[in-house]
N, C-alpha and C positions, 0 to 999 in steps of 0.2 A: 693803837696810835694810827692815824692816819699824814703817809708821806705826802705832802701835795708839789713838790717837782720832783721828778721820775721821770730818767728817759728808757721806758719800760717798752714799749714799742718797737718792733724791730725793721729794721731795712728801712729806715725813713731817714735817719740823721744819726750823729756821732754818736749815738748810744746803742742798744745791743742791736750785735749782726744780723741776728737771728733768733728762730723760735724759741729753739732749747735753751739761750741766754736767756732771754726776758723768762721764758717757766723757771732757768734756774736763780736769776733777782728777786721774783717774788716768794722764790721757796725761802731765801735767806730774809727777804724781808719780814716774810712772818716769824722766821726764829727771830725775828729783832722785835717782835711783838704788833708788827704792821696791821692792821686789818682792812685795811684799805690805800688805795695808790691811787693820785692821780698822774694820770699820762703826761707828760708834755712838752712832744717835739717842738723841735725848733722849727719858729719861722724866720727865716734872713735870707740875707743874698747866698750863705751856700748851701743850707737845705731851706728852701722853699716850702711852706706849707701846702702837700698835693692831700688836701681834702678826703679825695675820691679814695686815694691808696692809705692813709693815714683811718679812713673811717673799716675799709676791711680790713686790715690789720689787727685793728681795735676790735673788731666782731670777733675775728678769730682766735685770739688772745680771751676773750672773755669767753670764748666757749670751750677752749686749753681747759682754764681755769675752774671751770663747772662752778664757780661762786663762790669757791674758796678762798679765794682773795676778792675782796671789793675792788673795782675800776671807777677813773673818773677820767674825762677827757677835755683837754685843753690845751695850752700850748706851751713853749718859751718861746714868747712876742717879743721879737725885737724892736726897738722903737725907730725904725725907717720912716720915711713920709710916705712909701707906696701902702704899706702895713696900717699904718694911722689913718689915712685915709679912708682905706677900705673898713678900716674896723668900727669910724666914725660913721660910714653910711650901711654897715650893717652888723646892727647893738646886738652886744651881746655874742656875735659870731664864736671870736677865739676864746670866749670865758671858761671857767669851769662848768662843765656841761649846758655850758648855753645857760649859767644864772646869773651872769653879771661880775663875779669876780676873776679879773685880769691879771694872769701875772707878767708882767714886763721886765727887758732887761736893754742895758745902756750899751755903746758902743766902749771896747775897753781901752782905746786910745783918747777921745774927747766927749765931753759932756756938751752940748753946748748951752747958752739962758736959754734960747728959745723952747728948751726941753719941755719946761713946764707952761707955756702957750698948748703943747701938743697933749702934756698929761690933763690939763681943762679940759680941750677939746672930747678925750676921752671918755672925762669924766662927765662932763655935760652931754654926751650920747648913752651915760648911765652906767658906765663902767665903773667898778670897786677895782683900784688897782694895787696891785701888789707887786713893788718891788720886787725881783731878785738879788740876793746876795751881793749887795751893796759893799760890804766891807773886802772883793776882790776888785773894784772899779777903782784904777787909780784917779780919774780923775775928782772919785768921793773924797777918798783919803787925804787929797790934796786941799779939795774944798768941802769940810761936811757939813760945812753951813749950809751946802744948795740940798745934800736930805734932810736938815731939818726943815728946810723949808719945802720940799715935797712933804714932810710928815704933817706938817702945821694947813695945810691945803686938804688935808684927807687920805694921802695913801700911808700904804703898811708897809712893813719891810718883813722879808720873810730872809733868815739866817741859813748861811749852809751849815750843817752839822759841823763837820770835821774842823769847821772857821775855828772852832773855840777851842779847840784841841791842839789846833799847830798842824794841820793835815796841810795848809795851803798857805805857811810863811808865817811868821812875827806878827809881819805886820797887819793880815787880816784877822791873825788870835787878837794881837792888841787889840783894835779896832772894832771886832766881833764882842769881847768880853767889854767894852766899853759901852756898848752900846746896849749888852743884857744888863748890865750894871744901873743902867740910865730908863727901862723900860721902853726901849725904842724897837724891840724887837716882836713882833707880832707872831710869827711863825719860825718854825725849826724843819726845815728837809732835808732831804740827803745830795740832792741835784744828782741821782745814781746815774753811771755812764756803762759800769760795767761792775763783773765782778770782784776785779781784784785792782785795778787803776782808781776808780772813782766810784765804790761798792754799795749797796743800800744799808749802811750800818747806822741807822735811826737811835737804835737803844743806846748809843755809846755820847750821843747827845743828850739824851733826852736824862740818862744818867747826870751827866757832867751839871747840866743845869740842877737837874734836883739839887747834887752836891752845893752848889755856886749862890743860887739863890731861890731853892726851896720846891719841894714836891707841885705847889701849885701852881709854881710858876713853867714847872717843867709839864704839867695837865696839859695847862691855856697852850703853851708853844706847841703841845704835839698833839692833842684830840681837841678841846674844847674849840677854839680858833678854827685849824683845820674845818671841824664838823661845820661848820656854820658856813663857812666860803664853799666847802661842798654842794652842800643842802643852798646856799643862798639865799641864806637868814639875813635878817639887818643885825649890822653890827654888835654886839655889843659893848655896853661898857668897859676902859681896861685901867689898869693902873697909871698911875699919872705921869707923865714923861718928864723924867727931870731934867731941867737947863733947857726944853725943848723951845720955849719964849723968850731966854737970856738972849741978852745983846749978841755974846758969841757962846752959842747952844753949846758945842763943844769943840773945845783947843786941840786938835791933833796934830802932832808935832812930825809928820810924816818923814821929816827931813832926816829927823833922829836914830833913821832904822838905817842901819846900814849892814854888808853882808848878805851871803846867799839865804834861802829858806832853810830849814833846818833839816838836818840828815835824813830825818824820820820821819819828812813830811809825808812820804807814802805811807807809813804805819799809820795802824788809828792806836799808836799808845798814847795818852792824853801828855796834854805836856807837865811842864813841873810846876804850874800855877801862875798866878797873877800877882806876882812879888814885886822886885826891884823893878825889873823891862817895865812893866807898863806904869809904875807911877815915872819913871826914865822918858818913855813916852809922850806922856800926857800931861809931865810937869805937873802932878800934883801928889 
């Protein structure tokens, strides 16, 4: 399987402190069946994208690793106007290894319309972009007509693992399993931070999917997809996105969640399925 957000890299941003963290993420990630990881620190206002120190890190780490784990380098882009800007006048900068596919992520208090003026923009400098974990942004949840209408424009959504499990509340399990339901989910990652708060545990997704909605679909989410935004292949063709043209693509009743997360959202025990809660939810 190949993870494609990992914040694998250390002393750069919120994810591991140091050397022996990131060797010991990737050791776990390969018991999770990993064979490759891409890198991808955060660029924002409180870690900064430092290039210079981000690219020896990355050296160093890959020669840790003596090739035992594949690398791939890129970022978590936050969608700022100084970041957009730059990334507009130099293509391909923050992609995965300099091939064109972006992964981007939203501010978690507002969205705003001009968003996607900005994801054009990207897109027309030649970016493939790839959401991140869409189903923790409240302001999706509230509105997820404006990702269907990022989807219907060209970008992908990439799922955190743990989403569909209950690792990160109801309401992004709802929202996350609605959305594997619907084919709207492109990729499967772990968004790893650490070992044991926000851990690389790949396989426990990639499971849950097989379980959910079938071995092939759990392939495309975790190598097939992945390998291709790697490599920076064109697209391929995917399964058909259901409601993704309806009038209202999909009804999320966000209001209806009410309550803290659930006890165990630190565990990755899966939760107890897609029963009463989310047709409760989704009103259907």
């Amino acid at each position: 399987m190949i993870d494609i957000h990992h914040h694998l890299l250390f002393g750069v941003d919120d994810g591991s402190p140091d050397l022996e963290t990131s060797l010991e993420m990737a050791r776990v990630s390969a018991e999770n069946g990993v064979t490759h990881i891409v890198c991808t620190p955060h660029a924002n206002s409180q870690y900064p994208y430092n290039a210079p120190l981000i690219a020896e890190r990355y050296a160093e780490l890959c020669a840790e690793l003596d090739g035992w784990m594949g690398l791939s380098l890129a970022c978590d882009f936050h969608m700022t106007a100084e970041n957009i800007y730059d990334a507009a006048a130099n293509p391909w900068r923050y992609s995965i290894d300099g091939k064109g596919y972006l992964m981007i992520e939203f501010s978690n208090t507002a969205i705003p319309p001009q968003i996607i003026d900005a994801m054009f923009m990207l897109q027309s400098a030649g970016y493939t972009l790839i959401i991140t974990h869409p189903e923790r942004y409240p302001a999706l949840l509230g509105q997820p007509e404006l990702l269907a209408e990022m989807i219907r424009k060209g970008s992908l959504v990439q799922v955190t693992s743990g989403s569909l499990y209950g690792r990160f509340g109801k309401m992004a399990e709802a929202f996350s399993n609605e959305l594997l339901d619907r084919n709207w989910i492109h990729f499967l990652a772990t968004d790893a931070h650490s070992i044991t708060g926000r851990p690389p545990h790949l396989k426990k997704g990639y499971d849950y999917v097989a379980q959910c909605a079938g071995v092939e679909t759990a392939e495309r989410l975790c190598v097939t997809n992945p390998l291709v935004a790697v490599e920076g292949a064109p697209w391929p063709p995917q399964p058909e996105p259901l409601g993704l043209w309806d009038r209202v693509p999909l009804k999320f009743h966000a209001k209806r969640f009410a309550g803290p997360p659930r006890r165990d959202a630190g565990n990755d025990a899966p939760g107890s399925g897609k029963g009463g809660f989310f047709k409760r939810l989704f009103g259907r």
